[in-house]
Phi, psi and omega in degrees: 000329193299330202246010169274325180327263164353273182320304147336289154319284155343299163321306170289338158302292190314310166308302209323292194302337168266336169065174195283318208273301182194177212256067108345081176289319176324338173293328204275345166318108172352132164327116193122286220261110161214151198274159180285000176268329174318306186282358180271320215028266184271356190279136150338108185298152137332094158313339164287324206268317179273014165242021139293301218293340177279322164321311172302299147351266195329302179356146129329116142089015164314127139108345192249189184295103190278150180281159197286351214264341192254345166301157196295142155231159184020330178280295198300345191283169193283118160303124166297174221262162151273142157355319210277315205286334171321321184287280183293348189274322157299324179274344173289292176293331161304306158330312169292322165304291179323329123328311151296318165295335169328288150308331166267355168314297185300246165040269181344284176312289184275012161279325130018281184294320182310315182260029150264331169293139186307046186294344170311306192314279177330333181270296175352275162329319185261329146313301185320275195330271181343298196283347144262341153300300169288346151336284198275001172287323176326293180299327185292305165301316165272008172251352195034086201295165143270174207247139136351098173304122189275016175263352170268000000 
């Protein structure tokens, strides 16, 4: 029994791991990893993207492992900006926050004032009306008013 077990059991991995519709292993691939025609599917590749991936493709040394001996260092970097423009470029965005917090201060206030304002008195006012607008349709209806005669 023991050694009918195994196979079986095997078997049934197998099933398990190929599923019904098709053996698509590719689900069981680490999270990240997807290929890009997956993600495009019936759509047309990007021609800009797809003469990068042949430039990177063409490349020397495409695809391996960069050495860690050939990154840049202290010579190769980019120069930094000077002080003075650090500075000012820094004193431009505190102005710019600072114009912004302005504005949402302001913003602030008056939705404030909006909600401090007496909107009862007004729902009030505006019931009073309606209920005499239906008032006199009432009145109207039951009196059956006649229409003008237009020839007068």
């Amino acid at each position: 029994m023991r050694r009918l077990a195994l196979p079986l059991l095997a078997g049934a991995g197998v099933f398990a791991v190929t599923g019904c519709e098709s053996g698509d292993l590719a689900r069981f691939a680490p999270p990240g990893i997807v290929k890009y025609e997956d993600l495009a599917g019936d759509q047309p590749v990007n021609p800009d993207v797809a003469q990068r991936i042949e430039e990177r493709r063409a490349e020397k040394g495409a695809g391996k492992f960069p050495r860690l001996a050939e990154t840049p260092d202290e010579e190769d970097r980019p120069e930094k900006k000077p002080r003075a423009e650090r500075a000012a470029e820094m004193a431009a965005l505190v102005e710019a926050g600072n114009e912004l917090a302005e504005e949402v201060a302001d913003d602030r206030a008056a939705a404030e004032a909006e909600l401090e304002r007496d909107l009862s008195a007004a729902s009030d006012e505006l019931k009073t009306r309606i209920d005499a607008d239906n008032a006199a349709a009432a009145r109207e209806r039951r009196e059956k008013l006649v229409a003008p005669d237009p020839d007068q």
